[in-house]
C-alpha positions in Angstrom: 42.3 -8.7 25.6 42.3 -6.9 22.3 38.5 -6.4 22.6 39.1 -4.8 25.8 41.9 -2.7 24.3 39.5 -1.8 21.6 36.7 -0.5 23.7 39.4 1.5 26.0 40.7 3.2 23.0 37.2 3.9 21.6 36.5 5.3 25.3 39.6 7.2 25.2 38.7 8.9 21.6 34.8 9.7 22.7 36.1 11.2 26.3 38.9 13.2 24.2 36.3 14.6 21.6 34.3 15.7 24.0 36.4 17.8 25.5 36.3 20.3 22.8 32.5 20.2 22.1 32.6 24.5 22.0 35.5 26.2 20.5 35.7 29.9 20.5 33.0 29.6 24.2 34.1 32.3 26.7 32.9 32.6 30.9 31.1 35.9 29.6 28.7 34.4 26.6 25.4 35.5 26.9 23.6 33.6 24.2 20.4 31.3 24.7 20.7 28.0 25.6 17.1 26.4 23.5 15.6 23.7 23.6 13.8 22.2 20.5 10.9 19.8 20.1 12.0 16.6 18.2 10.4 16.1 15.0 7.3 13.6 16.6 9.7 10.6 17.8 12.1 9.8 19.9 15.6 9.7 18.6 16.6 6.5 16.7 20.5 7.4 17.8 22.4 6.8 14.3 24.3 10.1 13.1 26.2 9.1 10.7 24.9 10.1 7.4 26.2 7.1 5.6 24.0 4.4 8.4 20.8 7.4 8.4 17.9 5.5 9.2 15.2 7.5 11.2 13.3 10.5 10.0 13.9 11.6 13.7 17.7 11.8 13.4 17.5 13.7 10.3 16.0 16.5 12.1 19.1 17.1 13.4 21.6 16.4 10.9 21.5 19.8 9.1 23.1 20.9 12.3 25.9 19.1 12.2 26.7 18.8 8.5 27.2 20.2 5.6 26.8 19.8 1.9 28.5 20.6 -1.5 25.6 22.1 -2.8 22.5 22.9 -0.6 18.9 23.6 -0.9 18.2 26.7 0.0 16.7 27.3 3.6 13.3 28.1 3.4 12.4 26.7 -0.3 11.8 23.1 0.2 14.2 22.0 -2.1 13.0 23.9 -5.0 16.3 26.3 -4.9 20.1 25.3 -4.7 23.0 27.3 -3.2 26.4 26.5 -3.0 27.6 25.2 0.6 31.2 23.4 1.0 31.6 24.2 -2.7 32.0 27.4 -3.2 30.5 27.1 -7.2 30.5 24.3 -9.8 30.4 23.3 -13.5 28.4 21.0 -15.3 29.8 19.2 -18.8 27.6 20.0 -22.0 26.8 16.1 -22.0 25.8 16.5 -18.6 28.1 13.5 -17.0 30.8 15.5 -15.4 30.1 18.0 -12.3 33.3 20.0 -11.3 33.0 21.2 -7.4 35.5 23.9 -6.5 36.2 23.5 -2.4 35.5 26.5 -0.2 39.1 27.1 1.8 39.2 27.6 5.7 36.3 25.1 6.5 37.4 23.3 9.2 35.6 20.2 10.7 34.7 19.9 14.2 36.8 19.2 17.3 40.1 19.7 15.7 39.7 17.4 12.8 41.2 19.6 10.2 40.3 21.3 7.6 38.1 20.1 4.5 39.5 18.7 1.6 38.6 17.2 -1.6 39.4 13.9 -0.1 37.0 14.0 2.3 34.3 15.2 -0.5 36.1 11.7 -1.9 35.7 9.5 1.1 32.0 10.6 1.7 30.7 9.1 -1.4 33.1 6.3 -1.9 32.3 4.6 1.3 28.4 4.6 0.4 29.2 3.6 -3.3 31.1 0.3 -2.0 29.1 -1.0 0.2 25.7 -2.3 -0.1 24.9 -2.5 3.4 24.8 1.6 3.4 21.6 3.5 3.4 22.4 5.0 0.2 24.3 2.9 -1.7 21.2 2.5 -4.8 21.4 6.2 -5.1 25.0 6.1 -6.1 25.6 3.4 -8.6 24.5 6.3 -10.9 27.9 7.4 -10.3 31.4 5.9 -12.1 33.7 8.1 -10.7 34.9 9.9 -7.4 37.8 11.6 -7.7 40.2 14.5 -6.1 41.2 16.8 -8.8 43.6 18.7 -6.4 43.1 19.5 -2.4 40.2 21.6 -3.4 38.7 20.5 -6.4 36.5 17.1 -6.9 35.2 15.4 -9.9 32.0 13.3 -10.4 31.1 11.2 -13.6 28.0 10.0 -14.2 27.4 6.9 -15.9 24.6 8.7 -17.9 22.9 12.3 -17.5 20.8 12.6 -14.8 19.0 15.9 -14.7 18.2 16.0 -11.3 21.4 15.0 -10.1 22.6 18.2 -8.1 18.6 18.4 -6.1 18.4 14.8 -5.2 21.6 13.4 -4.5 24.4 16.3 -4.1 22.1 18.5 -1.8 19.8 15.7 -0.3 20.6 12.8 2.0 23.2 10.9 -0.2 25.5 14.3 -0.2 26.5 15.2 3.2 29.8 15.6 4.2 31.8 13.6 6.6 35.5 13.7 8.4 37.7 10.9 7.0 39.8 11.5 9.7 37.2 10.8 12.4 35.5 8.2 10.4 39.1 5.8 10.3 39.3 6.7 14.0 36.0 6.2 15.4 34.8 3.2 12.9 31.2 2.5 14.5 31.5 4.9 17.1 31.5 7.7 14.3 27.2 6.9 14.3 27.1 8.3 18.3 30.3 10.6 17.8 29.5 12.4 14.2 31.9 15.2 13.2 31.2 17.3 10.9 31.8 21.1 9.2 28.1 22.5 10.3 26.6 25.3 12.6 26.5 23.0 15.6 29.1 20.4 17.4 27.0 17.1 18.5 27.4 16.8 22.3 25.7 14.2 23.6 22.5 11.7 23.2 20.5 10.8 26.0 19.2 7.6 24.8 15.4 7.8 24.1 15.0 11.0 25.3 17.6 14.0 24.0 20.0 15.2 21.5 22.3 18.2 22.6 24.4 20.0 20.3 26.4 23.2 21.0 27.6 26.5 19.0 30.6 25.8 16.2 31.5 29.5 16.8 34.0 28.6 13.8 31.3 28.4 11.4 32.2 29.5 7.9 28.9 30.8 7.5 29.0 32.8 10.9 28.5 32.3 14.7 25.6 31.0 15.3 22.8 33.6 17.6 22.4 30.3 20.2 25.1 28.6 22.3 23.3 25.5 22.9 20.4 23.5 21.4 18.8 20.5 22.6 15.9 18.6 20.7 13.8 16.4 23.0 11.3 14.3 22.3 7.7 14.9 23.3 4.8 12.6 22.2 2.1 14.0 23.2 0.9 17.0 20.6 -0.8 19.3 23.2 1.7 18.5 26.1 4.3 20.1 23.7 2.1 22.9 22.9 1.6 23.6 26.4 5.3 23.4 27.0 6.0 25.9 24.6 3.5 28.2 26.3 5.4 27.9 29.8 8.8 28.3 28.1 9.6 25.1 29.3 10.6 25.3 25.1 11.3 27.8 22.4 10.4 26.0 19.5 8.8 23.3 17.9 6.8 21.6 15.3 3.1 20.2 15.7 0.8 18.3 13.8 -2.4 16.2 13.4 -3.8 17.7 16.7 -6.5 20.3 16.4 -6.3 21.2 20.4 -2.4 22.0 20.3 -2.7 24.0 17.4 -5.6 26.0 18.4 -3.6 26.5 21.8 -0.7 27.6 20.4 -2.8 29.8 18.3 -4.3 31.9 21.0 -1.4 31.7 23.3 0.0 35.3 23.5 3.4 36.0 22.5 3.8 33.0 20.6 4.3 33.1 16.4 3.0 29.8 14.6 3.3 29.1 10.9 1.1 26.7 9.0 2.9 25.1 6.3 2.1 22.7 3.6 4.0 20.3 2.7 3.1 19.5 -1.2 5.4 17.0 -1.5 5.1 14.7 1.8 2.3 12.2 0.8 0.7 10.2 3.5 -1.0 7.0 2.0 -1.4 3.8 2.5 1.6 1.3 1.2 0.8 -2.7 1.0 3.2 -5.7 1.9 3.7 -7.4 -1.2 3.0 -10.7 -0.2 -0.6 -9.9 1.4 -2.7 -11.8 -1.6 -5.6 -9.5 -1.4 -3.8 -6.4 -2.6 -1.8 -8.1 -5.3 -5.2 -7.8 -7.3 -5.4 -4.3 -8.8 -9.1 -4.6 -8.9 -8.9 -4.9 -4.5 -6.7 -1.8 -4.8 -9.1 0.5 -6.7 -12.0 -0.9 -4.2 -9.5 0.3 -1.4 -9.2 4.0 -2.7 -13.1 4.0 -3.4 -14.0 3.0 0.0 -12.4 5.9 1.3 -14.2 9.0 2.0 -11.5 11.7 2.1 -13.6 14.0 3.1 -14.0 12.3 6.5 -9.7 13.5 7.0 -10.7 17.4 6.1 -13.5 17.0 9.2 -11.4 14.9 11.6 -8.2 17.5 11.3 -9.6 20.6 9.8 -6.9 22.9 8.1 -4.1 19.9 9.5 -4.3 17.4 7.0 -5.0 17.8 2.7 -6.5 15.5 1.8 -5.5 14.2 -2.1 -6.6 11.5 -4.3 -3.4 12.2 -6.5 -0.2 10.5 -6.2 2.2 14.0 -6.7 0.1 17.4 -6.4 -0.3 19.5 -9.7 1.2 22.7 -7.8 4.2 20.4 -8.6 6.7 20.0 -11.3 5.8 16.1 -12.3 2.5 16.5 -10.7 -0.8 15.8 -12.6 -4.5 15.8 -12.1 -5.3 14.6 -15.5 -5.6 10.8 -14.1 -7.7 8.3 -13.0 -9.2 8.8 -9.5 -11.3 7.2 -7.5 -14.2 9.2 -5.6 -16.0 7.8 -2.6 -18.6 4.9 -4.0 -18.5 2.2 -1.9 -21.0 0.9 -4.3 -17.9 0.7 -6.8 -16.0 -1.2 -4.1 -18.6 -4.0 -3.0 -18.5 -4.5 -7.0 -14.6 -4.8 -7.3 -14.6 -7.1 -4.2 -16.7 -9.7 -5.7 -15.3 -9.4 -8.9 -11.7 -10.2 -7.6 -13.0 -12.9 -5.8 -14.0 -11.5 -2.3 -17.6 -10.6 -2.1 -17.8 -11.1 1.7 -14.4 -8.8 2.2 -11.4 -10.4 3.9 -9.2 -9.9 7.1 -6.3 -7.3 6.9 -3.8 -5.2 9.8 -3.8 -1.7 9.1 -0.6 -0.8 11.3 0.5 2.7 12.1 2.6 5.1 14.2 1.0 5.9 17.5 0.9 9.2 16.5 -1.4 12.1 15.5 -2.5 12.3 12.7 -1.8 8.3 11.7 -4.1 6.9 14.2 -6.1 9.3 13.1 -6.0 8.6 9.1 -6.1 5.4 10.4 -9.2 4.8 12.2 -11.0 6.2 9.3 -9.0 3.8 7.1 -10.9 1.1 9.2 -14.0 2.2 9.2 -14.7 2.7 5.8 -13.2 -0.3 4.8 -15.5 -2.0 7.4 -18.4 -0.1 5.8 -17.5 -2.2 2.5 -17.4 -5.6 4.2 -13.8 -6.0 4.8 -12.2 -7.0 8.3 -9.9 -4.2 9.3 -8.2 -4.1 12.8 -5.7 -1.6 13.7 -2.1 -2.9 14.3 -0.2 0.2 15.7 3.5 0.3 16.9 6.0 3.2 18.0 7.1 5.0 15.5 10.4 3.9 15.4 9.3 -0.2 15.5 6.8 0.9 13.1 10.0 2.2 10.7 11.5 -1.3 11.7 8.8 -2.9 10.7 8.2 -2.0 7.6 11.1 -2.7 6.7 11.0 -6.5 7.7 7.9 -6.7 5.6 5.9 -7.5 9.0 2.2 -5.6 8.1 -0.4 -6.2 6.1 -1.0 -2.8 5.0 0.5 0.6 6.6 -0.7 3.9 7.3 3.1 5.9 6.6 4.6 9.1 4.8 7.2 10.1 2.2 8.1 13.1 2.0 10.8 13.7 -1.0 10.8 17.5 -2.0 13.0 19.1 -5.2 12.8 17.7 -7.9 10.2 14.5 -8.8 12.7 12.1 -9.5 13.4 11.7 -5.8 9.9 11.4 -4.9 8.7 9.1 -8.0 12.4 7.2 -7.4 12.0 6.5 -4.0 8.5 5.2 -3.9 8.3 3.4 -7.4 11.3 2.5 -8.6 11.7 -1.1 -8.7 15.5 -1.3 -7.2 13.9 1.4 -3.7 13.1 -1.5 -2.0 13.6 -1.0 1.9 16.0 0.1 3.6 16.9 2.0 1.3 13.8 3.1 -0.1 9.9 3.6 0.2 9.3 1.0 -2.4 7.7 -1.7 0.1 5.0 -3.1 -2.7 8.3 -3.7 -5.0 6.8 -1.8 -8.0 8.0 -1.9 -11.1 5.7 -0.2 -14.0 6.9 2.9 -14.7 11.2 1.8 -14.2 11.4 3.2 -18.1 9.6 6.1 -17.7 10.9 7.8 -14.5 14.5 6.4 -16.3 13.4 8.7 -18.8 12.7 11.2 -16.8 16.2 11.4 -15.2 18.2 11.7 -18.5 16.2 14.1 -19.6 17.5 17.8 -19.6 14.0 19.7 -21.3 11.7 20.7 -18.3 8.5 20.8 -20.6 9.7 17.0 -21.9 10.6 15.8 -18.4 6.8 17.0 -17.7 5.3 15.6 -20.3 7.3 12.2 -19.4 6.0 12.9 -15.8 2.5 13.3 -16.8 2.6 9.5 -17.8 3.9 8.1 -14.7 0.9 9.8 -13.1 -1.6 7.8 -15.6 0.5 4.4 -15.4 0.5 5.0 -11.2 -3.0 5.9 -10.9 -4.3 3.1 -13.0 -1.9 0.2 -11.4 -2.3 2.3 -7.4 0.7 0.5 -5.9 -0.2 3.0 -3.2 -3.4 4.4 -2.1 -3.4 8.6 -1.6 -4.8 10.0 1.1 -3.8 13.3 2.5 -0.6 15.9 2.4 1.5 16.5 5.1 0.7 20.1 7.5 2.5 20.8 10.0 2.6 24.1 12.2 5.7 25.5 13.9 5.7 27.8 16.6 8.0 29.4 19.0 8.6 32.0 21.5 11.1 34.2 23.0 14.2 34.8 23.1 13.6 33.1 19.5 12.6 35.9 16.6 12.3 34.0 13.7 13.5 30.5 12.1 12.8 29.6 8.7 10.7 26.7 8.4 12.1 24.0 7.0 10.0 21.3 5.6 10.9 17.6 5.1 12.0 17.1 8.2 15.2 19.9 7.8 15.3 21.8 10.7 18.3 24.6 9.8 19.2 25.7 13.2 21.5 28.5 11.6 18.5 30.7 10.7 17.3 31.2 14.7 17.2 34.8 15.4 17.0 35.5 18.8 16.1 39.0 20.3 17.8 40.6 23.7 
């Protein structure tokens, strides 16, 4: 009976939110409704910041929510702005940030208005449990506090120079209602509410995400009333949408024909963007005994002709033999590599022990461009002696599978943008492990050095500290390199413009939309 009572009340709450999905709507708005390609999957369903677990989900969270501190739309990370704070102060030991509240912002479907304890709740509900996505991220922290209604405090437990990019203004940071957190409890992940351009409406399991106008935006009204992302798998079939205005816009990849559709499609605007910081490579299982030997490894990256991902997606892919791109800050080419000689890799084979090869899974997303990446993974590893089959799942049992440790090796992605300790964090240090990281080999070489990293304030020592993770990784190759992420976004009218974001931040608040 009190089960019963529980799910009627949660039913009562869901029904009651939703009848105030559009404040501020009138009979007489005449804004476009659009709808949105998904980023390349289907939508995992979690939209609760705290619980985040697919990439696909985060494509829509910058709708909904808000930050302290942002990155700026349009730079990739590389600039901050203030958001829910309206400006903040550092300590000269650089353990204490001081956030000053923006007054007025008021949280969707009647949930009040922000305050420093919600700033509060946010973090101290990842920082106390483990079982949150970001709870790693935020033992860096000692202290949470409310200074007054509209002033918080966060002490660090040392200085962390990248502090503000990669926790305040990235995935750890965002925002939540404590109010409709108590209320909901687990519904909160289907029901978010949050301070940001657009209300969540409803999820169509498997299939859509619909949000609508906050037209009590502290930023502005938004130029759209509605917005729904759907998913489409098939590259081309999205294209070809687009071109019928079946969609306004969306995002493409890996798929020479879509692109050179959408390309020669008249009166729609694509942009080609590169993604410097999103690395596609190829991350082993830890307990697969072939790749614990660092001699298999480097016969791995050898037996790959790189060249082979320029011809199969020309202008789509980059393909890189480095693990962080020298355009970069922490990026370095003065490393080892390891050029196409499959020579080189027959002779590190039988030197670790396996001069007739051995069997391994390459599994992937059943998307463009990973099947792609890896059927050439395959066949140049077959060209060397070893037995490579494909393994490839859905994207979103791929995610689930990584985590469980159930591949041999995987073809995947990481894209971590601002500053390097996020990317050389998430992917190397030894406590990223999955879920909560991209550490799936459970590396641990270079713990010191990116430690070092962090506390350090000096950008030109924080390089040079940099440039020796790159030699450590690149000698060890926890992960193999292949190729940086492109992506090309493209849309039509009523749409304008839209920044692009990259990392899978889609800011919805940018759309301009013509009459």
């Amino acid at each position: 009976m009190r089960t019963s009572l529980r799910v009627v009340a949660a039913t009562v709450i869901v029904v009651a939110l939703g009848a105030a999905v559009s404040p501020g709507w009138t009979q007489e708005d005449t804004r476009p409704e659009l709808r949105v390609r998904l980023q390349f999957a289907r939508p995992g369903g979690i939209f609760d910041p705290a619980r985040w677990r697919y990439t696909s989900d985060w494509f829509v969270y910058p709708s909904l929510f808000n930050w302290l501190v942002r990155w700026k739309p349009g730079t990739g990370g590389s600039q901050l702005e203030p958001d829910l704070a309206e400006r903040w102060a550092i300590s000269p030991d650089g353990l204490t940030y001081t956030f000053f509240l923006r007054k007025g912002v008021q949280f969707h479907r009647g949930f009040g208005e922000l305050t420093a304890d919600d700033v509060v709740f946010s973090f101290r509900r990842q920082m106390a449990d483990p079982k949150m996505s970001f709870y790693e991220d935020l033992q860096q922290v000692a202290q949470v506090e409310a200074v007054d209604r509209y002033t918080v405090r966060i002490r660090l437990r040392e200085p962390n120079a990248a502090f503000l990019a990669t926790v305040i203004a990235y995935r750890p940071g965002v925002i939540v209602s404590r109010r409709a957190v108590d209320q909901l409890g687990d519904g909160f992940a289907r029901n978010p509410v949050g301070t940001g351009p657009f209300v969540f409406e409803r999820l169509t399991a498997g299939r859509e995400v619909t949000v609508a106008a906050n037209d009590r935006y502290y930023r502005g009204r938004p130029s759209v009333r509605r917005i729904t992302f759907q998913h489409i798998p098939d590259e081309v079939v999205a294209a070809e949408a687009l071109i019928k205005g079946e969609f306004q816009i969306i995002w493409t990849r890996g798929s020479p024909e879509a692109v050179a559709v959408l390309r020669r499609a008249p009166g729609v605007k694509t942009e080609r963007v590169i993604v410097y910081d999103s690395l596609r490579h190829i991350a082993m299982n830890p307990n697969f005994k072939p790749t614990q030997d660092v001699r298999v490894r480097q016969a791995l990256s050898y037996a790959i002709n790189r060249q082979q991902i320029e011809a199969a997606l020309p202008g789509l892919e980059l393909p890189t033999d480095l693990m962080r791109s020298n355009r970069l800050l922490g990026g370095s080419a003065n490393v080892p590599r390891y050029p196409y000689n499959p020579e080189r890799a027959k002779q590190l084979l039988a030197a670790a022990g396996y001069p007739n090869g051995f069997r391994v899974r390459i599994m992937y997303q059943t998307r463009s461009p990973e099947d792609i990446l890896a059927n050439i993974v395959q066949s140049a590893w077959r060209a060397v002696g070893i037995d490579a089959s494909l393994d490839p799942a859905e994207p979103t049992a791929a995610f689930d599978r990584r985590n469980r440790f159930d591949f041999d090796v995987t073809v995947t992605s990481v894209g971590r943008p601002a500053d390097p300790d996020l990317f050389f964090s998430d992917l190397f240090l030894s406590t990223s492990k999955p879920p909560g990281g991209s550490n799936y080999f459970g590396y641990s070489g270079v713990d010191s050095l990116i430690l070092a990293g962090r506390r350090e304030q000096d950008p030109a020592k924080r390089q040079r500290i940099y440039e020796q993770v790159n030699k450590k990784l690149m000698s060890d190759l926890p992960i193999i390199p292949l190729s940086l992420q492109v992506f090309t976004a493209a849309w039509r009218s009523p749409v304008v413009s839209v920044t692009s974001g990259r990392n899978n931040n889609f800011w919805s608040e940018t759309i301009k939309v013509g009459r």
